[in-house]
N, C-alpha and C positions, 0 to 999 in steps of 0.2 A: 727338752731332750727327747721326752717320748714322741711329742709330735713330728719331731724331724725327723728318727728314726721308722716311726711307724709312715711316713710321708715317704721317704725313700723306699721301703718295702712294697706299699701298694705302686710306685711308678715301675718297682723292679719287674712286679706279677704284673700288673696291667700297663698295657702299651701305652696307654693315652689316656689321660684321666682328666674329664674336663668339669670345670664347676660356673656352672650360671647363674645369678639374681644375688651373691653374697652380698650384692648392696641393699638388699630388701631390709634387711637383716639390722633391726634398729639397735645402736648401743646404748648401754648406762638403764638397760629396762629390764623386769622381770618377764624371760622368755621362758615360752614351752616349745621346745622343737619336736613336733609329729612327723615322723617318718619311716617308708615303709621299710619292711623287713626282707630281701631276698635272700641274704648273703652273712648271714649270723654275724659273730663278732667284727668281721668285715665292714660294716653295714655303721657300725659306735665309731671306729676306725676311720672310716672316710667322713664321717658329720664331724667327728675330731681335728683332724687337718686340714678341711676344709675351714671351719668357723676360726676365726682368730684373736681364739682368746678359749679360756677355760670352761669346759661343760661338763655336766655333771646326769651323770649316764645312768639311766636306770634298767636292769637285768634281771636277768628268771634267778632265782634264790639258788637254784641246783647249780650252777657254778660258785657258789660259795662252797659247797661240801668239805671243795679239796684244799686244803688248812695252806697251803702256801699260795696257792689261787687267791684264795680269799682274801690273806695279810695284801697282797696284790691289790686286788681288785678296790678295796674299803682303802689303804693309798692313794690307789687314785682318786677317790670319791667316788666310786661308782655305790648305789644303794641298790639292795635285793629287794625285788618285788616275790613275793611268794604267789604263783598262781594257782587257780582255783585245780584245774585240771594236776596241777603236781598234789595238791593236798589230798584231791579226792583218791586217785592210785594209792596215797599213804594210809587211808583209811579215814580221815574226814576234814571237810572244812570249815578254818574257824573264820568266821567273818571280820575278825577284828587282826586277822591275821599280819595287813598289811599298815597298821597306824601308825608303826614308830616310821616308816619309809613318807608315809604323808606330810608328817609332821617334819620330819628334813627335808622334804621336798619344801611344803608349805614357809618352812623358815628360810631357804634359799634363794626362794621369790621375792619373799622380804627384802632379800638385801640383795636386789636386781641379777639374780644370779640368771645363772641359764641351764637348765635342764631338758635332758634328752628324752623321747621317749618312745617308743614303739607301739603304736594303738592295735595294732594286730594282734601283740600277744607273743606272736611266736614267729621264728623264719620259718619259710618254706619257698619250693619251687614252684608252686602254680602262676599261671600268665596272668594272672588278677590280683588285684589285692582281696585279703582275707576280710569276712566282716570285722569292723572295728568293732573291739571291748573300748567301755564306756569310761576304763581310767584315764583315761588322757581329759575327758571332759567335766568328770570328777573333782578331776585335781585343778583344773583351770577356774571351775565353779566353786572349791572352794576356796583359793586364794581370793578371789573377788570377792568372797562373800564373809571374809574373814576381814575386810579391808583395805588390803593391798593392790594399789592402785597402776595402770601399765601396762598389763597385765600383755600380752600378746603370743597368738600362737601360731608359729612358722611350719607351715607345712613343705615339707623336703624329700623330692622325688628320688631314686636312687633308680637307676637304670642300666644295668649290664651287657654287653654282646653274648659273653660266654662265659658267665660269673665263674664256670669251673675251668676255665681254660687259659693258659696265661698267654699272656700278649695281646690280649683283646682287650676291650675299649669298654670306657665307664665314664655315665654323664650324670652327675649331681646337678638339679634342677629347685632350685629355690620359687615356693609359693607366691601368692599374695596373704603377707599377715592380715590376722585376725585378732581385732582388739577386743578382750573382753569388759575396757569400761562401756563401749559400743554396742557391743552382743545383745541382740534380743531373740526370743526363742522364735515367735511365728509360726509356730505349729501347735495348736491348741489340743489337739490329740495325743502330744509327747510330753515326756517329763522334761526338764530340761533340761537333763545329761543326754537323754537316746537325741534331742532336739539340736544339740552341739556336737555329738558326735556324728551326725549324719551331716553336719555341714562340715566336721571335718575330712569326713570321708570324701565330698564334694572339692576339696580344696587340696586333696590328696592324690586324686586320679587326674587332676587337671598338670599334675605334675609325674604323673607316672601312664605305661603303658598298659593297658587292659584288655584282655581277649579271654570270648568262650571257651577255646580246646587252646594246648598245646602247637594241635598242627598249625592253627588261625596264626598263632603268633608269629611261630615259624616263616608263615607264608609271608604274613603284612612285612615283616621286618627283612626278610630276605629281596619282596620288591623295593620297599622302602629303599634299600642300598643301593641296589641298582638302577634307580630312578637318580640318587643321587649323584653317581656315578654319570650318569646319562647329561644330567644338568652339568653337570663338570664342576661339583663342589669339592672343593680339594685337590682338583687335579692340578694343582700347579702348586702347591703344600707338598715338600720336599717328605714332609713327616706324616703328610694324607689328610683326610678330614677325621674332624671329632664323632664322636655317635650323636652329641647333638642335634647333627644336620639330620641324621638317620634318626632320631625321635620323631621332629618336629617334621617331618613328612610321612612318614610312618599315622601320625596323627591326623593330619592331610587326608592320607587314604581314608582311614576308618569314615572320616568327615563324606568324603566323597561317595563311599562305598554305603553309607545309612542314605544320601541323595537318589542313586542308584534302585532303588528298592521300585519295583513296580515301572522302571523305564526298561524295556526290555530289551529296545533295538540300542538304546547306550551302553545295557550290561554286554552284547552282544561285541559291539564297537572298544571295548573296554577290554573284552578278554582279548580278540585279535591282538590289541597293543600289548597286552601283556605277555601273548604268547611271541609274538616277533621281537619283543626284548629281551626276555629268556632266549630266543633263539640265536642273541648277538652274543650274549654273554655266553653261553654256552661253544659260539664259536671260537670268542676271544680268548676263553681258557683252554678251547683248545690248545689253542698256540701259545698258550704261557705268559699273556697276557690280558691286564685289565682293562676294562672300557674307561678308566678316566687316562691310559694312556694311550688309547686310538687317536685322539687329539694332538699329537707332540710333532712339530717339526722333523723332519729328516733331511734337510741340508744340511753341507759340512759346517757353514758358519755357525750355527745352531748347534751342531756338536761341540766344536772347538770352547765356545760360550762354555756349555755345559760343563767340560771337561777342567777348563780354567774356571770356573768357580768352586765346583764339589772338589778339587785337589787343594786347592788355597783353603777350603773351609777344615778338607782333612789335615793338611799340614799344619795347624793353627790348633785346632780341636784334638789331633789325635795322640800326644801326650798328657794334656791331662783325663782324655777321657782312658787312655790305658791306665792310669793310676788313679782314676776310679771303679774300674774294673778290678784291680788285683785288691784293692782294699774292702772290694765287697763281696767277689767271688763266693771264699767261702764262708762268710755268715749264711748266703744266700744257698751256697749249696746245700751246707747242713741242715738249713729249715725245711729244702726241699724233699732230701731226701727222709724226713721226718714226718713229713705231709703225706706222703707219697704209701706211707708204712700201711696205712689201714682207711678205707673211707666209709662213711654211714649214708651220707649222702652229699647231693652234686656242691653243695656250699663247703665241705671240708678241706678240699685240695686245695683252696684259696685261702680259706680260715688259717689252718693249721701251718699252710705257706710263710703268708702275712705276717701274726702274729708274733709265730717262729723267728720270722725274719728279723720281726721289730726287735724281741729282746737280745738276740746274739748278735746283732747291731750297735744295740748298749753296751753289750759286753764289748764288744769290738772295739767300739771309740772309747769306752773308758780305758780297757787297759793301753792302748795304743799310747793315748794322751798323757797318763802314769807314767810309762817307760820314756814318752822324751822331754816330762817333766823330769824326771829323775836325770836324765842324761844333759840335758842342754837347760833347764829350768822352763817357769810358769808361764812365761810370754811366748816360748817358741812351742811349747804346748796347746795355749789356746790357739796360737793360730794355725797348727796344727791341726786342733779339732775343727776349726771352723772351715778350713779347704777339703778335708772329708766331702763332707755333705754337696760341696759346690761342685766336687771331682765326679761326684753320682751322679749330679742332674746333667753335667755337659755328657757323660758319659751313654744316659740315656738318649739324648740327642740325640748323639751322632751316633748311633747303635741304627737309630730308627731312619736318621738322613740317608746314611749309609744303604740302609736294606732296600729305600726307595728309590735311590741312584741309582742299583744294581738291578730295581724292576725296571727302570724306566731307560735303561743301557740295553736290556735283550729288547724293551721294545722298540728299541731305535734298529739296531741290528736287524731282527726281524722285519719291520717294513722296510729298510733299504734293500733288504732282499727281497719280499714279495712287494712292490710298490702297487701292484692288483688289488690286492688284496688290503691293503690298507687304502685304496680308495674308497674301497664298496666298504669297509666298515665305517669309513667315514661319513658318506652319503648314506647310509643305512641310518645313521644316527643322527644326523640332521632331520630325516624326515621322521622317527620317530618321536626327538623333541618337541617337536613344533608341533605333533599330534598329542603329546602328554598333555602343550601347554593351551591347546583349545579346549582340549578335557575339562580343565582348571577354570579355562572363563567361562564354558557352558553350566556348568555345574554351580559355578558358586559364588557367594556374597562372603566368603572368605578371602585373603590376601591369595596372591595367586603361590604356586609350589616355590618359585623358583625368590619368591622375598620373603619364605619364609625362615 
């Protein structure tokens, strides 16, 4: 119940929530899942609905405080990690602080459980990851060395558009496991916690995005998009592309951008294209549209098509997805405006969203489900409950179909009005791809942009 509820919550906040490699993801084995922290509670929430099946979440002790939290939190199985940095503000640390949480970890291993963990420590907003503390490598070295055989540690990317903003896009990115009956240290200068933690760090960045400053991020990731856009990923995706696409070139760049170092007439050749692709995009919002729809047909047959499908899809979709909308409305409003009451920082709006959303969700379907068990009986309740959840996701949909018909209706509009003008962006964009995509084979022994 909680994963469905908390599942609908994060599609409500986030437009697009995409999950890659859950098949890495071995079952029937004692797992330790590392992953990084952007997005506080959020962050437990998406590796929860993503994996399928039961995980056992490990958190900073200071949310236990609050006495109904906590009956909460030890429910679900979640176990308090006391951190060093919380004990020392209290006045001191005790080293043994954290062994009854080892020892439930350790025993959960045992019996091939799967446990969550955050090797940073802490969330935060920076465009890197944190250095990793050495419990996650700890606790993997001591199940192994305790006996417990299997042992494997999944490293799990988390990646945001605009962790604080809703309607934007989130790609969950599953590692390459890490077996610790395999594991050898290879660093003769390390102990071999710092010697596994540094390989998980290694296994952790190959699944998340990393940058010096703020603005670097900002920058990579904003051409990233519009390179994508440019390639035409997603532009014929009713609901648009995932950020996936925009990781995994985003990654691209960086790759090309360390090649770049020391060719001077390439970086030179390099900023041109990127300033005359900013210069397209820049015109195209002008006019209130996107560069993945400079590409669209403007004949009437083309229309009619158009028109005769997104009507048939709404006529079909758009009763149940209004009676997923009045049944979620207000959970979802009241979390909002609960989120919305007070922020600390940029991960709160989404947290407090989220979360919010998930429990009055609960509430919602429980008592829903009560009252027409009590009225019609047991069987028209369960199925009751179970078209809930089904009324959300189509609702999402066509929320999202919808918004994109309506971009791709002014852009039809617009070019049969200026047909100039939608030439020259057309031929504007042709010859900038094909200069992206010689970029790509000058540059590299990497797959080229567009298979990635």
């Amino acid at each position: 119940m909680l994963r469905v509820a908390a599942g609908i919550a994060l599609r409500w906040y986030y437009r697009d929530v995409r999950v890659e490699g859950i098949d890495r993801i071995p079952r029937g084995r004692p797992l330790l899942l590392v992953v990084n922290h952007p997005n506080a509670l959020v962050d437990a929430l998406l590796v929860g609905w993503a994996v399928p099946w039961r995980v056992t979440v490990l958190a900073k002790a200071t949310l236990f405080r609050n006495r109904i939290a906590g009956t909460f939190l030890r429910w679900l199985g979640v176990l308090p990690v006391r951190r060093a940095s919380d004990e020392r503000a209290r006045g001191r640390v005790d080293p043994s602080r954290n062994r009854d949480t080892f020892l439930a970890v350790r025993e959960a291993l045992g019996r091939s459980k799967t446990v969550l963990i955050f090797p940073e420590g802490k969330s935060h907003d920076e465009p890197s990851l944190a250095p990793l503390k050495t419990g996650a490598a700890r606790i993997a070295l001591d199940a192994r060395d305790s006996g417990i055989r299997g042992v494997a540690l999944i490293p799990i990317g988390l990646t945001f558009e605009r962790k604080d903003q809703p309607r934007t896009r989130v790609f969950l990115q599953v590692g390459e496991p890490l077996s610790m009956d395999a594991w050898q240290s290879g660093r003769a200068m390390l102990s071999e916690a710092d010697a596994l933690t540094a390989d998980i760090d290694a296994r952790l960045r190959a699944v998340t995005l990393n940058y010096p400053t703020m603005d670097d991020a900002a920058r990579t990731i904003q051409l990233a998009s519009t390179i994508a856009a440019l390639l035409g990923e997603g532009a014929t995706k009713p609901t648009g592309r995932g950020l996936d696409v925009d990781a995994a070139i985003a990654r691209r760049i960086a790759d090309l951008s360390s090649r770049l170092a020391g060719a001077d007439a390439l970086r030179v050749r390099a900023d041109r294209v990127i300033a005359r692709l900013e210069e397209v995009a820049q015109t195209a919002a002008k006019h209130g549209v996107s560069i993945e729809d400079i590409g669209i047909q403007t004949d009437r047959s083309a229309a009619l098509r158009f028109i005769a499908r997104e009507g048939w899809i709404l006529a079909i979709g758009g009763p149940v997805a209004l009676w997923g909308r009045i049944n979620h409305w207000l959970p979802f409003r009241a979390a909002r405006v609960i989120a919305l009451k007070s922020s600390d920082d940029a991960s709160d709006p989404a947290m407090r969203t989220v979360v919010a959303g998930a429990a009055f969700l609960l509430i919602a379907y429980i008592v829903q489900s009560a009252l027409v068990a009590a009225l019609w009986g047991l069987w028209p309740a369960a199925i009751y409950l179970v078209s809930l959840p089904i009324a959300a996701d189509v609702n999402f949909w066509l929320s999202d179909r919808v918004s994109g018909a309506a971009r791709r209706a002014r852009a039809f509009l617009l070019f049969r009005r200026e047909p100039v003008l939608h030439q020259q962006l057309k031929l504007e964009l042709v010859e900038l791809r094909a200069e992206v995509m010689e970029f790509d084979r000058e540059l590299g022994a990497n797959p080229p942009v567009a298979d990635v």
